[in-house]
N, C-alpha and C positions, 0 to 999 in steps of 0.2 A: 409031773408035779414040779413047782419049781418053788426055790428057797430061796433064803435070803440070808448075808452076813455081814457085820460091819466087816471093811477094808481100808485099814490108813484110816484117810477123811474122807470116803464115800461108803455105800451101801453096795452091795454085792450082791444080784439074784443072777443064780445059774437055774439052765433047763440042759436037756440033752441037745443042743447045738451049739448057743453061744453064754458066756457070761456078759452080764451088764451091772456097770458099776454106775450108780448116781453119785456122783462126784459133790461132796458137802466144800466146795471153797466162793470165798466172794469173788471170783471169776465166774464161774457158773448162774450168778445173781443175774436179776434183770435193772437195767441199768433204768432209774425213775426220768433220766434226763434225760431219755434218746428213742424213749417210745413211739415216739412219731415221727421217728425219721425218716421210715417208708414212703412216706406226704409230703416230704421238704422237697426244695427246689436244689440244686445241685449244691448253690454256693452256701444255704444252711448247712446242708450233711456236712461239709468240710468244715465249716465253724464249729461246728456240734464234735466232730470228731478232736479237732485243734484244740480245746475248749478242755477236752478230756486232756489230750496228749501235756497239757500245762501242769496237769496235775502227777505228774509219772515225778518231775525233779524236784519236787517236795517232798514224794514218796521217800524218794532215797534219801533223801538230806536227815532222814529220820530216824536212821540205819548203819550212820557213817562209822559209829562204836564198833561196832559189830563188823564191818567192812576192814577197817584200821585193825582189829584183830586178824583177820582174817590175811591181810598181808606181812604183816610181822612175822606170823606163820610161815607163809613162804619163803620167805624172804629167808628165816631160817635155814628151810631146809633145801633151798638154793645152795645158800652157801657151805650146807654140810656136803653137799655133790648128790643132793637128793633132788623129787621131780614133785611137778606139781600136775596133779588129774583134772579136767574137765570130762564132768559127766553129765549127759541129757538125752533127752529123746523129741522129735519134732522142731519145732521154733528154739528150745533152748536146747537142744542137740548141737543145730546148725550155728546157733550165733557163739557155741564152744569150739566149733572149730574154725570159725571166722577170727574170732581174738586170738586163737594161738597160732595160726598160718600167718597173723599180717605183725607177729614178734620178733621174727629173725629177721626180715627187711628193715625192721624198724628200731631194732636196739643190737641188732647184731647176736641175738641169741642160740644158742645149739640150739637143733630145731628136735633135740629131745628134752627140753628144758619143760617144756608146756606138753601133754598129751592130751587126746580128746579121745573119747569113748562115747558114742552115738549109736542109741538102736536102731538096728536096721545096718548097720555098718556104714561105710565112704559114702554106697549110691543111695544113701538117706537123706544125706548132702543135696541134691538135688533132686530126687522121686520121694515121696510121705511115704512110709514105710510105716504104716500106723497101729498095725498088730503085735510088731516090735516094741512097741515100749508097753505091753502086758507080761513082757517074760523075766521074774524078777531072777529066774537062777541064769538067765545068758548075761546078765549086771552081774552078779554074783561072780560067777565063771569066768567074769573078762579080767575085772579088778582084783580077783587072787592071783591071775595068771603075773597081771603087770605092777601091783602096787609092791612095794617094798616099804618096809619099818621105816619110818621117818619123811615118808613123802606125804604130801596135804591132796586130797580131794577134794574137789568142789564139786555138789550136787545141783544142777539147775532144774527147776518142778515148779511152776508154777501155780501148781494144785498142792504141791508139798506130799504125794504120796503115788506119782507115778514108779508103777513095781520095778522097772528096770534102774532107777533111779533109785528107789528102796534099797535091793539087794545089793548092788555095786557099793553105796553109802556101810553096809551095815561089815561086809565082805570086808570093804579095806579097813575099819574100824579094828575087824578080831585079826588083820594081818601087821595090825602097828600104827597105818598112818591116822595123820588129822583128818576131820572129817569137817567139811561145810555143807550150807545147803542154804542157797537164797531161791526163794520162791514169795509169790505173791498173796498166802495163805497164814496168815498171823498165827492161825488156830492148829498148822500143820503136826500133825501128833512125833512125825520123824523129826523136828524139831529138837523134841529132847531127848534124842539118841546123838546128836551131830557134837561136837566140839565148838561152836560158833553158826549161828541160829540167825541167819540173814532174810527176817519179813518184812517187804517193801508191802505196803498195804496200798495196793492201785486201785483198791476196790473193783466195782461190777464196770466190764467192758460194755464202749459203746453197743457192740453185738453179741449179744450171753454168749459169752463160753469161746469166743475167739481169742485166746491168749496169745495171738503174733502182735497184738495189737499191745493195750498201756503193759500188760505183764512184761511182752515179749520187749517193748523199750526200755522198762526198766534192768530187765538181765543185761540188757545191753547198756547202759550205763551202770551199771554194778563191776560190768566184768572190765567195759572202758577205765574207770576209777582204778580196782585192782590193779591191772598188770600194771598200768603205768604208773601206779604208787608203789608196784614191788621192782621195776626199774632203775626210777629215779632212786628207790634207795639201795640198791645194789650199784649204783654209781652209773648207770649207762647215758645219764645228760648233764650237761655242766648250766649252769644255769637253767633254761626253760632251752636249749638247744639239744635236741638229737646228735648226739656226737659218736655214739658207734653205729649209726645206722653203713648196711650195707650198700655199695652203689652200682647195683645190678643193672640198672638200666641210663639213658643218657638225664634223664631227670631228675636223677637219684645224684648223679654224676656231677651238677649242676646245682642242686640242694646241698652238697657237699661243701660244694666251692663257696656260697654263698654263706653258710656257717660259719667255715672260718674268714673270711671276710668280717662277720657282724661279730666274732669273737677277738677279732686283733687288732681290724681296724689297717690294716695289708690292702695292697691292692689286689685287684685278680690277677697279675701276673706274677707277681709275690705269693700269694697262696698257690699256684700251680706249682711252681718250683716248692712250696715247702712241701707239697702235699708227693710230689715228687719223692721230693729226699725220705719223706717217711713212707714210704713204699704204698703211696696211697691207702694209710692209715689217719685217717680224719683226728682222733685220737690223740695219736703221738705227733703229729704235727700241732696240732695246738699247744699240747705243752713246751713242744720243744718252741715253739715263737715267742709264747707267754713269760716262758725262764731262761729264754735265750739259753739250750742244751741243745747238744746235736740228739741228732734221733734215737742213736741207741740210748743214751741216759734218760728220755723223757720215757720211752719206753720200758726202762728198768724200774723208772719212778712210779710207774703206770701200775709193772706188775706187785712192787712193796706196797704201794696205796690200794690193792682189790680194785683197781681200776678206777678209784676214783678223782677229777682231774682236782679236786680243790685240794682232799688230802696229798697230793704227788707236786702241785706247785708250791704248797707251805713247804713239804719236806725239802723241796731243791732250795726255795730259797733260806 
């Protein structure tokens, strides 16, 4: 015999094998503008999909309150010595732990500053692991094990009621932290359990129910926005330049060099030697050229200003 219950935003019939949820979000919809796209010639489908994909960055432009809260938050509890969570499963699993692996290359961050939490675990990362994000108590179970008072979750769902997403979300709530959750589901009932309630409304995909698609671009321009708006205000660029990026490899090495170049106005043999003197700290060589300070003072300046280069060259000068 088999039943049925609402769950989140879908409907829930269990038998004695599997449960199945019909999923009530405008991703699941059928899309009035792509119906026939099985009949189009190549170069239609890709306009047909483009056409869509135009409509993702209006999506977010319409959410940015919501976004702007959501990093002040961090930003916070950054600066209290707290952490910030990404949590998802499938498409926005994988693009949680894309934005926080490419943070420490790029702003020089502790590489426990950002977490990600993914059902299915690491090899979800690259194999679907798709029965994983039905288990809301291994959500539950991960994010009591790691959240701590004062740290911020972010929930990524684009249906707004995947259970592994659910429990993890409600789990760090009763252990202290903030809690977000941007998903593509305006109507998401987890919504009003969250802290900051982030719906990009991308409406019905070109393909029903493929959310890698305008949902899964919009997470990714969501989470793009974030970090780098909780960056730039925790001081990690002086103008629109990358300045505590790490320089791991020769490109990075050479990116380096050309920054401060475009920040002094030095030549490249001039910027080696300064980059030199400040132990190849991108950093404290800018200030110290900008204030004319030997290294250890710009670097002093660096640590009274929280690292930031504009508060540390007012103060020297």
């Amino acid at each position: 015999m088999m039943t049925s219950e609402t769950v989140g935003a879908g409907t829930s019939a269990e038998s004695d094998d599997k449960a199945v949820v019909v999923v009530a979000s405008p991703t699941e919809e059928r899309n009035p503008r792509s119906v026939d796209i099985d009949r189009l010639p190549t170069l239609e489908i890709l306009r047909l999909i483009n056409d869509e994909d135009h409509r993702v960055p209006g999506a977010v432009r319409e959410v940015l309150e919501p976004i702007a809260q959501a990093v002040d938050l961090a930003v916070e509890a950054l600066r209290k010595g707290r952490r910030v969570h990404y949590v998802g499963a499938g498409t926005s699993g994988r693009l949680g732990m894309l934005d926080a692996a490419e943070l420490p290359p790029t702003f020089a961050v502790p590489s426990d500053w950002f977490v990600t939490h993914a059902a299915g675990g690491p090899a979800a990362f690259l194999r679907a692991v798709e029965d994983a994000e039905d288990d809301a108590a291994a959500g539950a179970r991960e994010l009591a094990e790691a959240v701590q008072p004062g740290d911020v979750v972010v929930g990524l769902a684009a249906s707004g009621r995947t259970p592994y997403v659910v429990g993890a979300l409600r789990a760090a709530r009763e252990h202290g932290a903030a809690t977000v959750l941007v998903t593509a589901n305006p109507k998401a009932p987890l919504g009003r359990e969250v802290d900051v309630f982030i719906p990009v409304d991308t409406g019905p995909e070109v393909v029903a129910g493929s959310t890698r698609m305008k949902a899964g671009t919009a997470q990714k321009l969501v989470l793009n926005a974030f970090s780098t708006a909780v960056m730039v205000r925790l001081g990690r660029t002086y103008s629109n330049l990358m300045v505590d990026l790490l320089a791991t490899n020769a490109k990075l090495r050479g990116r380096m060099l050309g920054i401060l170049k475009e920040a002094t106005g030095l030549s490249e043999e001039e910027c080696r030697q300064a980059l030199a003197e400040a132990g190849g700290e991108l950093k404290t060589a800018l200030v110290a050229v900008l204030a004319g300070v030997t290294p250890e003072r710009a670097r002093e300046a660096l640590a009274e200003a929280e690292g930031h280069v504009h508060a540390a060259l007012a103060a020297l000068r």
